[in-house]
Structures are given as C-alpha cells and as structure tokens.
N, CA, C and O atoms as a DFTB+ gen file, in Angstrom:
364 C
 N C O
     1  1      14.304      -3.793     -13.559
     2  2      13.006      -4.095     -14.093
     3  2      12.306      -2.792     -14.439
     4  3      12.442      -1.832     -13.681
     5  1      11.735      -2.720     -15.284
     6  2      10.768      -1.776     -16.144
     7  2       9.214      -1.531     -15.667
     8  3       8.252      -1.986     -16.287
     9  1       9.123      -0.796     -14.549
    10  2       7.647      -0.682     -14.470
    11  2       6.923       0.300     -15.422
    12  3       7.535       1.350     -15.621
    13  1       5.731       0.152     -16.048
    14  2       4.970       0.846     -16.669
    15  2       4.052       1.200     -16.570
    16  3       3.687       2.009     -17.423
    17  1       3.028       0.793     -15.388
    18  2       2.024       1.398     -14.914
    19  2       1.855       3.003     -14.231
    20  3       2.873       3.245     -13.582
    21  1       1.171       3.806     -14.202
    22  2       1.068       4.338     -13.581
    23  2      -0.394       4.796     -12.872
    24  3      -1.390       4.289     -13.389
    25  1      -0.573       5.545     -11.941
    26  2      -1.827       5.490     -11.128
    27  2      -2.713       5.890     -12.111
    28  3      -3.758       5.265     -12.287
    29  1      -2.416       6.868     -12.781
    30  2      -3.928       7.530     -13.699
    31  2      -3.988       6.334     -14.676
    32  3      -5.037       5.689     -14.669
    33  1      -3.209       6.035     -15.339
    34  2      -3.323       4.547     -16.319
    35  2      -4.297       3.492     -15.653
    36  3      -5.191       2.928     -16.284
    37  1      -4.040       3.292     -14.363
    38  2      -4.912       2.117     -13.401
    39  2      -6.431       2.710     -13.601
    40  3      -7.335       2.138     -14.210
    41  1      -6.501       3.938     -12.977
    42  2      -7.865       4.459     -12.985
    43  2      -8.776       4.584     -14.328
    44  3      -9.902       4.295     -14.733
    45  1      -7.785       5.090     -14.683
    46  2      -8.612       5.182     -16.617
    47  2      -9.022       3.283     -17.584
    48  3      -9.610       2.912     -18.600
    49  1      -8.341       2.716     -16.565
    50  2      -8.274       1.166     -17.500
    51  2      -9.556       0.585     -17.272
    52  3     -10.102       0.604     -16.169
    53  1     -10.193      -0.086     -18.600
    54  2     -11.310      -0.939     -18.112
    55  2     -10.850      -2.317     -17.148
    56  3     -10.035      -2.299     -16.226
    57  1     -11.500      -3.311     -17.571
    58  2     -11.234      -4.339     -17.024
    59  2     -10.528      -5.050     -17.540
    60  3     -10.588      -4.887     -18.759
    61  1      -9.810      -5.840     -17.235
    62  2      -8.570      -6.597     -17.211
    63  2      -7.177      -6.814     -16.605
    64  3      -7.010      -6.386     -15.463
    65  1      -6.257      -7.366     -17.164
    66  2      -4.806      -7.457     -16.662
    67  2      -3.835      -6.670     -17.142
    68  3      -3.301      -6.799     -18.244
    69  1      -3.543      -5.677     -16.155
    70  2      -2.554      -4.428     -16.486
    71  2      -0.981      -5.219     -16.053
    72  3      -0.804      -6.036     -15.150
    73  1      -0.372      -4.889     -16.631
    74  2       1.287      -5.234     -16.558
    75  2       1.966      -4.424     -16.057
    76  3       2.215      -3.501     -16.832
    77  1       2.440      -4.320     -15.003
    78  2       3.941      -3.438     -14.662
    79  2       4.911      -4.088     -14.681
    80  3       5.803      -3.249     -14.806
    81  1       5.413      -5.156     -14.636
    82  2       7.175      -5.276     -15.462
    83  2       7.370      -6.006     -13.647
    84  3       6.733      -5.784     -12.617
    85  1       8.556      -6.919     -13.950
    86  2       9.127      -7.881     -12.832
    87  2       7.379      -8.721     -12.310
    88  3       6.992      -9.093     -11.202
    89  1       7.049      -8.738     -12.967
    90  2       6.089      -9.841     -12.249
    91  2       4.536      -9.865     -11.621
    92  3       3.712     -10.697     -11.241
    93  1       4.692      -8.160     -11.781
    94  2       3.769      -7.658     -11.339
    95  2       2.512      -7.482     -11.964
    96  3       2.560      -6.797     -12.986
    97  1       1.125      -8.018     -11.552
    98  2       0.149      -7.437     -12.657
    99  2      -1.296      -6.896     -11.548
   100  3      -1.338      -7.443     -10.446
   101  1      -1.811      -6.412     -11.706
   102  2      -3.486      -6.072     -11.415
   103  2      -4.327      -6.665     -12.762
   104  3      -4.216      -6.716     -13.987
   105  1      -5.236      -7.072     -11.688
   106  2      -6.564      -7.996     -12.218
   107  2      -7.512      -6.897     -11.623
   108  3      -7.718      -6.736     -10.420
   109  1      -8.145      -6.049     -12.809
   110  2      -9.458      -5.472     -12.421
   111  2     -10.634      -6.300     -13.125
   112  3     -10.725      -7.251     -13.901
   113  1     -11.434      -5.478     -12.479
   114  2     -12.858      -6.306     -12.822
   115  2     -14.009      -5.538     -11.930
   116  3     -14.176      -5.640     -10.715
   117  1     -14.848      -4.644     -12.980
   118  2     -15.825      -3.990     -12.012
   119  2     -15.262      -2.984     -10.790
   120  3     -15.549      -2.989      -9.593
   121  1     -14.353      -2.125     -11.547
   122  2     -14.390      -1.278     -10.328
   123  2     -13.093      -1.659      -9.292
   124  3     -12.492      -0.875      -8.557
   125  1     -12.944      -2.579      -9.406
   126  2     -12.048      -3.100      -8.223
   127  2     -11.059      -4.272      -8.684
   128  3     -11.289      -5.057      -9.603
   129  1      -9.640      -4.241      -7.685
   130  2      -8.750      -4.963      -8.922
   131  2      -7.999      -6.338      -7.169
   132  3      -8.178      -6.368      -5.952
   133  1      -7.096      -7.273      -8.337
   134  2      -6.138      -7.396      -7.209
   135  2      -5.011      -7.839      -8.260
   136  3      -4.956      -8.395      -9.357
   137  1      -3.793      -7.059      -6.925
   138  2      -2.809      -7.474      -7.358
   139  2      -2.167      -8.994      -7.280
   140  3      -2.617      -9.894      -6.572
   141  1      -1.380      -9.064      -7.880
   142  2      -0.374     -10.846      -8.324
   143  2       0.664     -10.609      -8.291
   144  3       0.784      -9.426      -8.610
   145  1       2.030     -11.253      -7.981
   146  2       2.817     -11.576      -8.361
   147  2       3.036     -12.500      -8.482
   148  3       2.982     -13.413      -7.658
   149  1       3.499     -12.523     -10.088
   150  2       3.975     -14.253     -10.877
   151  2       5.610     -14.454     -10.957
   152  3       6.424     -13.582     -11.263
   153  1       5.848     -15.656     -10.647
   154  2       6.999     -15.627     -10.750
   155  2       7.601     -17.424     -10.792
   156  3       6.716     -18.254     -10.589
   157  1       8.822     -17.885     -11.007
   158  2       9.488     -18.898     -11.036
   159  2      10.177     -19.943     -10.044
   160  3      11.137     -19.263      -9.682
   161  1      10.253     -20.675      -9.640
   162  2      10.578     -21.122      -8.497
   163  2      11.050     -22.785      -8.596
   164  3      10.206     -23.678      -8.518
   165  1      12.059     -22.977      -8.721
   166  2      12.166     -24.617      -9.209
   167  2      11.716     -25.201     -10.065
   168  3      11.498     -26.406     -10.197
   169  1      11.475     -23.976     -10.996
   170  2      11.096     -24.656     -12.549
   171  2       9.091     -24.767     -12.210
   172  3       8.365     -25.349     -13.015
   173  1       8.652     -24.242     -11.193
   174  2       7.262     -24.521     -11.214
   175  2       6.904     -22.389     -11.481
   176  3       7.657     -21.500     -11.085
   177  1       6.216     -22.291     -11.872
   178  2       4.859     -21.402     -12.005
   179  2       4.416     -20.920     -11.223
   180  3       3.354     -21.534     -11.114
   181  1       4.428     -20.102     -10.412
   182  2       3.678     -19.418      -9.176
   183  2       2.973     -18.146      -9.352
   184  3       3.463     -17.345     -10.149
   185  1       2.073     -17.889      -8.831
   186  2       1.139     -16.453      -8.683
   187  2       0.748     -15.761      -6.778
   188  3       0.301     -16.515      -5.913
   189  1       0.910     -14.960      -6.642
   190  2       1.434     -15.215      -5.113
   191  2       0.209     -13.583      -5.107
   192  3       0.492     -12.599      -5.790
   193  1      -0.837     -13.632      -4.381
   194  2      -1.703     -12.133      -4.006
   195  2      -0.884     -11.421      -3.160
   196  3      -0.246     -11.818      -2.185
   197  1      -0.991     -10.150      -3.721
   198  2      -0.503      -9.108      -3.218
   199  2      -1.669      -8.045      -2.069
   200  3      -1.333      -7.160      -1.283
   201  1      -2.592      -8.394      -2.276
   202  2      -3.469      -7.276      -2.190
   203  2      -4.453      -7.137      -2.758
   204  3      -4.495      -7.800      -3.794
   205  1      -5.578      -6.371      -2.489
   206  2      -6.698      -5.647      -3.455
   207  2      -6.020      -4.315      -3.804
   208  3      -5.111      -3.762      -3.186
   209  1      -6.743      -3.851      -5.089
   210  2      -6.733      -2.244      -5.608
   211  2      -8.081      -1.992      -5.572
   212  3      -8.933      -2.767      -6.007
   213  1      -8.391      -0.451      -4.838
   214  2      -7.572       0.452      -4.717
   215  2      -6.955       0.563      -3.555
   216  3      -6.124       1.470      -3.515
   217  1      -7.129      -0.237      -2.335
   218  2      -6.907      -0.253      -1.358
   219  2      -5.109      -0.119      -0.722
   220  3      -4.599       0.684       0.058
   221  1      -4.341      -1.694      -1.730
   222  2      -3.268      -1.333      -1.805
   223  2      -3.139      -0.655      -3.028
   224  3      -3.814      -0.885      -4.032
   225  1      -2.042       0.391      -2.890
   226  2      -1.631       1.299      -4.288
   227  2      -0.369       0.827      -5.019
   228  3       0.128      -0.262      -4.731
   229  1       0.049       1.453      -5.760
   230  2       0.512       1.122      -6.951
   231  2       2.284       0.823      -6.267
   232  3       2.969      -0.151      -6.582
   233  1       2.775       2.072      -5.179
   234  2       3.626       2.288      -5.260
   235  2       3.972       1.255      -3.257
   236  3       4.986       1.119      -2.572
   237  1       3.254       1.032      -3.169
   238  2       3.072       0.037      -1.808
   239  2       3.339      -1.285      -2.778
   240  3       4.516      -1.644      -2.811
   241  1       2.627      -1.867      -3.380
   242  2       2.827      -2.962      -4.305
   243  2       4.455      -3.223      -4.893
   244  3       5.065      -4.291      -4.939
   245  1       4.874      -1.967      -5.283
   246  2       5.951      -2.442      -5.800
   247  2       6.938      -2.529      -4.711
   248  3       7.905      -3.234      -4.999
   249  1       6.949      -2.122      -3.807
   250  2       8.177      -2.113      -2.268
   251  2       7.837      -3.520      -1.900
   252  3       8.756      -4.206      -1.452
   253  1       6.496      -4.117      -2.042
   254  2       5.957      -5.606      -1.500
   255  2       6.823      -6.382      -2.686
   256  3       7.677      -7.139      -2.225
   257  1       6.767      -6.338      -3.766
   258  2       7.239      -6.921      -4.918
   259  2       8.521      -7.228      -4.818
   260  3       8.808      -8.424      -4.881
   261  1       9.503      -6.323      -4.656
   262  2      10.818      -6.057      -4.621
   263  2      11.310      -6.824      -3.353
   264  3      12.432      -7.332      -3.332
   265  1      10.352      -6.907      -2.178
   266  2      10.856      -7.617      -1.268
   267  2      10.851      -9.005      -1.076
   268  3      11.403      -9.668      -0.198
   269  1       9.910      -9.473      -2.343
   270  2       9.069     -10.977      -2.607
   271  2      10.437     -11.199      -3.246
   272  3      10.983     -12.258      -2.936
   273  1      11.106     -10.368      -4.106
   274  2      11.770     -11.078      -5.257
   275  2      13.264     -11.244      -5.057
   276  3      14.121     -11.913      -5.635
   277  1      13.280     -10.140      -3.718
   278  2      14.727     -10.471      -2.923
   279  2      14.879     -11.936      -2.178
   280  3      15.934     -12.570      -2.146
   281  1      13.536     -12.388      -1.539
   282  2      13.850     -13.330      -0.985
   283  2      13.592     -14.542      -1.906
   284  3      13.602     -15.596      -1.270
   285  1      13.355     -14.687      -3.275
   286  2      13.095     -15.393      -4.344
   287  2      14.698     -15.495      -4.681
   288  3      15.136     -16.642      -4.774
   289  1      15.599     -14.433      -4.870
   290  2      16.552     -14.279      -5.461
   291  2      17.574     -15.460      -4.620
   292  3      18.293     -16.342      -5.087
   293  1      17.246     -14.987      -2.927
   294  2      17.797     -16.094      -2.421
   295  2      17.723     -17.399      -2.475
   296  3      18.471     -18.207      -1.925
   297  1      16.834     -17.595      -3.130
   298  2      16.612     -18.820      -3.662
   299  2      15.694     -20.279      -2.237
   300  3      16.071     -21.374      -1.819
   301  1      14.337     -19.344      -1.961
   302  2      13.709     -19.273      -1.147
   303  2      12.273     -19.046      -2.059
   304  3      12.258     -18.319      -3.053
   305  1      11.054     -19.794      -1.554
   306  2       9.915     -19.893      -2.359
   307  2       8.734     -18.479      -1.499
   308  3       8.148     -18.700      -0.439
   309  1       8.650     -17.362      -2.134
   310  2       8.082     -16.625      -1.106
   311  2       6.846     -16.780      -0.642
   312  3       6.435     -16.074       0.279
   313  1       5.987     -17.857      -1.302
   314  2       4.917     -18.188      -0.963
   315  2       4.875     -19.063       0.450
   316  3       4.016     -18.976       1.328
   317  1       5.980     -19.888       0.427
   318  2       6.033     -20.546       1.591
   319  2       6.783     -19.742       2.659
   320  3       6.662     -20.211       3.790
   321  1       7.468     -18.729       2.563
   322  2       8.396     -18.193       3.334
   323  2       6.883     -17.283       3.866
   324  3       6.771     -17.508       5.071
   325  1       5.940     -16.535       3.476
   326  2       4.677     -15.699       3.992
   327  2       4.218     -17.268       4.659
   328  3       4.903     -17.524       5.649
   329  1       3.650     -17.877       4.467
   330  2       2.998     -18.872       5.067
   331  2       3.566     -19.689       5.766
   332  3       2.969     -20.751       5.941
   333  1       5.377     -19.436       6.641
   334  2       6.145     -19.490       7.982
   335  2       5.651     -18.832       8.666
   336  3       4.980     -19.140       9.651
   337  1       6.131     -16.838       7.876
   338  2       5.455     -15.956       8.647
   339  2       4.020     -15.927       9.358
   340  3       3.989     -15.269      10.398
   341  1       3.115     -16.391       9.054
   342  2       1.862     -16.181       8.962
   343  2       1.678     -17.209      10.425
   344  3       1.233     -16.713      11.459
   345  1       2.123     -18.837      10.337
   346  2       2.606     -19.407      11.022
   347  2       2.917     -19.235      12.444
   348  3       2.552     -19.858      13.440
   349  1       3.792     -18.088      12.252
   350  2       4.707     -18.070      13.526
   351  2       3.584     -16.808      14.235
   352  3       3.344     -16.533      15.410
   353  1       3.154     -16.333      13.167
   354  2       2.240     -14.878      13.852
   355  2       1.200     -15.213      14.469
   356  3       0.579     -14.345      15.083
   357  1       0.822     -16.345      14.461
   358  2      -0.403     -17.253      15.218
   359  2      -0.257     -17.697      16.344
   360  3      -0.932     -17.490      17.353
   361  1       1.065     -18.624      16.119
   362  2       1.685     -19.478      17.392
   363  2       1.895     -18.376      18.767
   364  3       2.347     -18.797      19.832
C-alpha cells in the first residue's frame, strides 16, 4: 500500500479529508483532526476510529492500521474483534 501523507502535509492542510493509501484517512476540522479506517468486510462498508490528531501521529496510526488489516486479512471483522478486546478488559 502507498502511503502519501506526510507530517508537514497534515500541518499545512486546511480542513478536510486527507488520504494516506490502505484505508487510511484524517478528518480535520478546526485545528484538530481524527483518524478512520475504512475498509470491507462481508461485502458491508466499515469506518473503524483510530484516534484524534495531533495527539495520535501519523506514524503510530499507520502500525494501528497495519495491525487492523492483518486481522481483517484473516478474515475477522476488526471492529468487533476491538470490541472482544475492550470486553474482556472490563470483565
């Protein structure tokens, strides 16, 4: 996958939806952004939060990404697989 963002690109951007490649996007707005990952899953549409920017960075995001899309690859929904985790971190 092709990322194209980079940090000074983030900082210099007005508002809107920046693209980095595999799925990844930031939603700024005023100063402050959050990240998404979109992605496919049984033929449904998903958008899964990553984070706020600037808080999480560019290069934290993509290690989160890569690990969303490994367990996607397995053919595993990562939205529900965080919300086991999340689950079990309570219990």
């Amino acid at each position: 996958m092709k990322n194209t963002l980079t940090a000074i690109a983030i900082k210099k951007a007005g508002d809107g939806k920046l693209f980095d490649g595999g799925g990844l996007t930031l939603v700024k707005k005023n100063g402050s952004g959050k990240w998404v990952y979109r992605y496919t899953h049984l033929g449904k549409r998903r958008e899964m939060g990553l984070g706020a920017w600037p808080t999480v960075g560019l290069a934290d995001v993509r290690t989160a990404r890569d690990g969303w899309a490994q367990v996607l690859a397995s053919g595993r929904d990562p939205i529900t697989v965080r919300s086991d985790q999340e689950a079990e971190a309570i219990a």
